[in-house]
C-alpha positions in Angstrom: 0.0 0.0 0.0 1.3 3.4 -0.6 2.0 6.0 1.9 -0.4 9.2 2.2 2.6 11.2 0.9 3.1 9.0 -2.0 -0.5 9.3 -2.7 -0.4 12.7 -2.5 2.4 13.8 -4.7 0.8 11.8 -7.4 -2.4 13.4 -7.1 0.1 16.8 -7.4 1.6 15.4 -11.0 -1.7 14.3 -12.1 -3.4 17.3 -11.0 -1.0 19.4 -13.6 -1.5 16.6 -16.0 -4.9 17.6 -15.9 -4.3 21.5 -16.3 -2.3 21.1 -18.9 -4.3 18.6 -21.0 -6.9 21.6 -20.7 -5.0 24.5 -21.3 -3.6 22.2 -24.7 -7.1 21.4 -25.7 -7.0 17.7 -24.8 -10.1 17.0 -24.3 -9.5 12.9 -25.0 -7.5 12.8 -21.8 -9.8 14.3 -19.9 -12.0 11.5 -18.3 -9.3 9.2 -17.9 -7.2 11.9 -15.6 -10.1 12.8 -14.0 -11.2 9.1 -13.5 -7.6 8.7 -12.0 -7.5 11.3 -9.6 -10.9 10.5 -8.4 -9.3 7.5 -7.6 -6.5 9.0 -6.0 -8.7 11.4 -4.1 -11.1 8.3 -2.4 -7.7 6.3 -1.2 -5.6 9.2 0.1 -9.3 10.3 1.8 -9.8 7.2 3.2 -6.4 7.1 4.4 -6.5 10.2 6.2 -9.6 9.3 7.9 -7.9 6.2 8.8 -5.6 8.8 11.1 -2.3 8.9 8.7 -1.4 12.5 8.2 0.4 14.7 5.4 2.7 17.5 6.0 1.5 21.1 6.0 3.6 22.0 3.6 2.0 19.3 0.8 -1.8 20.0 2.4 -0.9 23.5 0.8 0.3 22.7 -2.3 -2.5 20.2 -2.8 -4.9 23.1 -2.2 -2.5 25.2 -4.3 -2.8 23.0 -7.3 -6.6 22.4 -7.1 -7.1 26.0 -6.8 -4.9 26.6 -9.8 -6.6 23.5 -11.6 -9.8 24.9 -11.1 -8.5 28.4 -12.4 -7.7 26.6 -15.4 -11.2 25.2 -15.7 -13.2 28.6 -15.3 -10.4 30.1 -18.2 -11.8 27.0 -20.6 -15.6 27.0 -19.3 -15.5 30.9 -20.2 -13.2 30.3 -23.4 -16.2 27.5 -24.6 -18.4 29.8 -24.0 -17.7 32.7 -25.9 -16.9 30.2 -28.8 -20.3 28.5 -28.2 -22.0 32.1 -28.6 -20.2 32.9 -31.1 -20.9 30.2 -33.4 -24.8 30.8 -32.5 -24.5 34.1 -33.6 -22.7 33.2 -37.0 -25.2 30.4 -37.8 -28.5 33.2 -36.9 -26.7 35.5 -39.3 -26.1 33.3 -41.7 -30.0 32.1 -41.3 -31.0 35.8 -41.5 -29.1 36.2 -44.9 -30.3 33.2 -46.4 -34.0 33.8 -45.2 -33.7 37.2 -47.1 -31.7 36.2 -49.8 -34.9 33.4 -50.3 -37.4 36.5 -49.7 -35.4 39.1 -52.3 -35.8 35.9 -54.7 -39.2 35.4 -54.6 -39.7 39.0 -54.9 -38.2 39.1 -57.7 -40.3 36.4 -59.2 -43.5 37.5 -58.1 
């Protein structure tokens, strides 16, 4: 069995792992990393409520890289966002064009 620390400083690595899969727009990695530190995050929990203990100094950077991981994550939920209204907008003007192009045709015609 691994120790808490062990545990720990790969939830650190896989935490960045995580970031940077993100920030480079690899979105196939995603729910395996996430998967894995779930995973990592239930034994190091349960091994903590067991009574082993971790060092301040790696309780901080834990919280350190979770809040910079979730940083990262409100950066590419606003990034998707723009991008998602965006593309609505280009398709409704692109609807409104076509719809009058249609209606300036059929004028035409009539």
């Amino acid at each position: 069995m691994e120790s808490p620390r062990r545990l720990a400083e790969s939830l650190l690595s896989l935490t960045e792992r995580l970031k940077q899969a993100l920030e480079q727009g690899q979105m196939d990695l995603l729910a395996t990393l996430l998967a894995e530190r779930q995973a990592l995050l239930q034994s190091l929990g349960q091994m903590l409520q067991k009574g082993d203990t971790l060092s301040d100094e790696l309780v901080q950077a834990l919280q350190e890289s979770d809040s910079e991981f979730l940083q990262t994550v409100e950066v590419m939920h606003a990034s998707l966002g723009r991008e998602l209204a965006n593309h609505q907008e280009q398709q409704r003007v692109s609807f409104v064009y076509r719809t009058s192009a249609h209606a300036t045709f059929l004028d035409q015609l009539g």
